[in-house]
C-alpha positions in Angstrom: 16.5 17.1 10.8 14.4 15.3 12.7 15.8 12.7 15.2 14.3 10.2 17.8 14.7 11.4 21.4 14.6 8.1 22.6 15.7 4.4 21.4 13.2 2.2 19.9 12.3 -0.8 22.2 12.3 -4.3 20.5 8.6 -4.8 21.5 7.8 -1.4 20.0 9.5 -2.5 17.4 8.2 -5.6 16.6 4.1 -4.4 17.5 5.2 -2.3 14.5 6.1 -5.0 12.2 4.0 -7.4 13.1 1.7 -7.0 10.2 4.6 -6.9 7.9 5.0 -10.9 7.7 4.1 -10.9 4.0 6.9 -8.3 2.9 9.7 -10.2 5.0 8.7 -13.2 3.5 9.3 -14.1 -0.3 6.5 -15.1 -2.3 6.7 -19.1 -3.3 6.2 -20.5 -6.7 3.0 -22.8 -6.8 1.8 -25.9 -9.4 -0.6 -24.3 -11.8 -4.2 -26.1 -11.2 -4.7 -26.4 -15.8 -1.1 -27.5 -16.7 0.8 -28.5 -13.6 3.9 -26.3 -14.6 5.5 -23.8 -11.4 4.2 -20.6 -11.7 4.3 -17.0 -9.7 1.0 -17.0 -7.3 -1.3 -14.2 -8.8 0.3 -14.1 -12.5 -0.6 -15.9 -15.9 1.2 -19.6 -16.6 3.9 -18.7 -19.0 3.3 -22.7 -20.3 -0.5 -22.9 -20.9 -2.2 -18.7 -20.7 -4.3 -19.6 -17.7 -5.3 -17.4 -14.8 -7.9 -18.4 -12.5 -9.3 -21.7 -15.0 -9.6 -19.0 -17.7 -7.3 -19.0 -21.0 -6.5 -15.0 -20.8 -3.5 -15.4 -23.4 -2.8 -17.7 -26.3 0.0 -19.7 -26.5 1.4 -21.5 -29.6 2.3 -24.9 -29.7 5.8 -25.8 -30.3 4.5 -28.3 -32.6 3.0 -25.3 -34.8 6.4 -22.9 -34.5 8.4 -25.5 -36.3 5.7 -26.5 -38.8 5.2 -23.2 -40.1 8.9 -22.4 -40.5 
């Protein structure tokens, strides 16, 4: 198996993760810009169907669930 001769310096170690910051850092929710409701950056709103100002999924009303039961 393969094993390192010598230890890791922190520099070395940090040159090497110094790119990294975005997968040591968690991902924030942010206001969507159409409804104003917190949503995952880079994912559809859950409360309105937007991504991007576009409507890519349809939601229904609540008004319209309880009317039609």
């Amino acid at each position: 198996m393969a094993v390192p001769k010598k230890k890791t310096s922190v520099s070395r170690k940090g040159k090497r993760r110094a790119g990294q910051t975005h997968k040591l850092s968690r991902k924030h929710p942010m206001s969507c810009p159409n409804c104003g409701d917190m949503t995952m950056p880079h994912t559809v709103c859950a409360s309105c169907g937007t991504y991007k100002g576009k409507e890519v999924i349809t939601i229904k009303a609540a008004s319209e669930e309880e009317t039609a039961e």
